[in-house]
N, C-alpha and C positions, 0 to 999 in steps of 0.2 A: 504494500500500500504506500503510497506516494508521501513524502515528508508535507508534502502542501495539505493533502486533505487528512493529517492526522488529527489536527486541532483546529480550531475558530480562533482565532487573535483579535483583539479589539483592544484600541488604544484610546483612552480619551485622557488627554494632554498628558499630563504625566504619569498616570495612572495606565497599566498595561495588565489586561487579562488575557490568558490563556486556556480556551476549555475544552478536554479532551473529547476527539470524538466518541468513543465510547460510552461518556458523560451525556453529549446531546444525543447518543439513540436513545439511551433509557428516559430518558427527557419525551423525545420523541413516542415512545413505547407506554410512557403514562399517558398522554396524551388519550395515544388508540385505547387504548387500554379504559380510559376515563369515558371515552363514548361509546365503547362496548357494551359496557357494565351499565350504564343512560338507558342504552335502548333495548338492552336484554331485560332492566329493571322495568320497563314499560310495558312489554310485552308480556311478560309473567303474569301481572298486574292484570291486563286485560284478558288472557290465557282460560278458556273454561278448563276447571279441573278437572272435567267429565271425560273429557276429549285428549286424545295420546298426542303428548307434545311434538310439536316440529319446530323447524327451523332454529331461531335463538333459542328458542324456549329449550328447545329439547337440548344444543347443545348449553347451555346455562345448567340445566341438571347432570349432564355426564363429567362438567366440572366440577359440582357438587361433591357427586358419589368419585370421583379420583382424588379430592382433599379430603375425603371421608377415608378413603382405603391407604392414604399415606399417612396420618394422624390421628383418626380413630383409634387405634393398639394402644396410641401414647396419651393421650389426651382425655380417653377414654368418655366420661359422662359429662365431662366439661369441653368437648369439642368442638360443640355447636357456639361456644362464647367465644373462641378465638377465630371463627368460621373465615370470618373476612378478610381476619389480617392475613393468613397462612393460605387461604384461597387466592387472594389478589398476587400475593406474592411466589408461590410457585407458578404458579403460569407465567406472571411477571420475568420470573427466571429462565422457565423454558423457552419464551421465545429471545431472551437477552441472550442464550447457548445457542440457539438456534439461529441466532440473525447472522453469525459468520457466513449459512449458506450465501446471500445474496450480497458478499463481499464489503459487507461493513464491520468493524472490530465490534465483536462481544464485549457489554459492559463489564462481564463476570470476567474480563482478562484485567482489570482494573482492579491492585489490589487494595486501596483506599475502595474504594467501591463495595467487594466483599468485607472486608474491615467494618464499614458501616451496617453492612447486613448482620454477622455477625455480633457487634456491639449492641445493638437493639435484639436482640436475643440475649443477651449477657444482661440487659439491662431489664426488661419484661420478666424474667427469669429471676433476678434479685428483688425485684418488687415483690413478686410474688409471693417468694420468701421468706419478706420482712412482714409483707401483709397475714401472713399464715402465722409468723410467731413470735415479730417484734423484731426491735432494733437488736435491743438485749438475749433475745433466743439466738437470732441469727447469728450473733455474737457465739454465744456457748456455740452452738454446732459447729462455727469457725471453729473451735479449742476440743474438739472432739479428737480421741479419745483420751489425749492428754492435753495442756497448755499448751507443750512446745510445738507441739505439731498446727499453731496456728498460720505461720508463714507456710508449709507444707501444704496445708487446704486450700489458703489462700492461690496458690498456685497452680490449686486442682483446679479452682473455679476458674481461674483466665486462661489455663490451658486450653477447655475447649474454643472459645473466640480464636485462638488462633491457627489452631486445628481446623476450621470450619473455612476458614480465609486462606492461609495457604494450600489446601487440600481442593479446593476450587480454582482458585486462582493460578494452580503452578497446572491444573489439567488441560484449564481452557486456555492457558495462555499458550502453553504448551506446541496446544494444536493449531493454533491461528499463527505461531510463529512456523511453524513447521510446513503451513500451507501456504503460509508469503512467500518464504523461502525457496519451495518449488516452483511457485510461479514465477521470480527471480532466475531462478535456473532458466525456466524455462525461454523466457524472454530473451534472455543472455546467450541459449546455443541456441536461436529460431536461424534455419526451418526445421533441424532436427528435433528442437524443442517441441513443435507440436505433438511428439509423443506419448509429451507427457499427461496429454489428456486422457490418455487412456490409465495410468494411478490417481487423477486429482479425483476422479469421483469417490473411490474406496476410502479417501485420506477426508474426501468430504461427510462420506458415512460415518467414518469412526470417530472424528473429533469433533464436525459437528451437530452430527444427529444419535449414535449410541454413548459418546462420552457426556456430551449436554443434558441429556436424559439422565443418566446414571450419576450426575454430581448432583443435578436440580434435586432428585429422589433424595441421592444420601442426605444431604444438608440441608432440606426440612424433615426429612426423618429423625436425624438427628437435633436438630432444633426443638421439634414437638416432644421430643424425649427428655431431653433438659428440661421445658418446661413442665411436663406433666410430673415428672417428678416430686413438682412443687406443687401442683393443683390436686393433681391427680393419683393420690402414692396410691400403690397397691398395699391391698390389703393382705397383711399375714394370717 
């Protein structure tokens, strides 16, 4: 991808921003995303329940029941209260994995980006915590099973934030690098180059349609699991 359309540059007098493209698809992607969810919420709305859904409708419920079958296990009886954020946001992700297809940078290649995702899990996740058993409970469970071991736990809980960020970020970036780079080659030995169209689709399947799938999965799977933990604990 071209060093010109990596970023937006805007200058106003002495003031100079820089914002990554990756930044404006998901920008971009809320957008669709925000009139999606408009006119899918209309339709339902008007929708007889008698009647087998089509169109939005019906796709509106098969993304239901797919944030049901990734966070339901974890979530359990309180699922339906975090419905929208964990709804919005994995498909959010799928298609930010997804968007390499049509040669734009994935935002999930952006590791401020997962960083952020991450941290609002880290951060919903200690609310919930505190909200379940105080400032001062959540205190002791830090000092569990002994005092010393409070920098130890502490360590346990921001390890996952960073688990969740590099473990996305090093997959997807991985592969958007790996697929510039062939078409770099490729452009570089043309006319023999045009060969290489015959591997860019296999490298298109694997990084950006079975790896983008399989991180989006883990990492609200894993997110919904941290947090039920705290909503939701199983019972002994």
């Amino acid at each position: 991808m071209g060093e010109q359309a990596s970023a937006l540059e805007c200058t106003f007098g002495s003031f100079h921003l820089e914002i990554q493209q990756s930044i404006l698809v998901w920008f971009g992607l809320c957008i669709l995303f925000g009139i999606f969810f408009y006119f899918a919420g209309k339709k339902i709305d008007q929708a007889d329940p008698r009647k087998k859904p089509t169109g939005l409708v019906y796709l509106a419920e098969e993304m239901v029941n797919l944030t049901l079958y990734v966070t339901e296990g974890n979530l359990r009886e309180k699922v339906y209260e975090y419905m929208h954020i964990f709804g919005t946001m994995i498909f959010m992700m799928l298609a930010a994995n997804l968007i390499g297809l049509v040669g734009l940078q994935n935002p999930t290649s952006n590791v401020s980006f997962n960083g952020t995702l991450a941290l609002c899990i880290f951060l919903t996740v200690q609310f919930q915590a505190i909200k379940r058993a105080g400032i001062v409970g959540r205190l002791k469970e830090w000092c569990e099973p002994f005092t010393v071991m409070f920098p130890i736990n502490i360590i346990g809980e921001i390890a996952p934030v960073i688990s969740l960020t590099m473990r996305l970020f090093g997959n997807i970036l991985a592969g958007f690098i790996i697929t510039m780079l062939v078409y770099t080659l490729m452009k570089s030995t043309m006319p023999w180059g045009i060969l290489g169209y015959i591997a860019t689709p296999f490298l298109h399947m694997y990084f950006d349609i079975f790896s983008g799938l399989i991180q989006s999965y883990i990492f609200w799977t894993l997110g919904s699991f941290y947090l039920g933990q705290q909503i939701a604990p199983e019972q002994e």
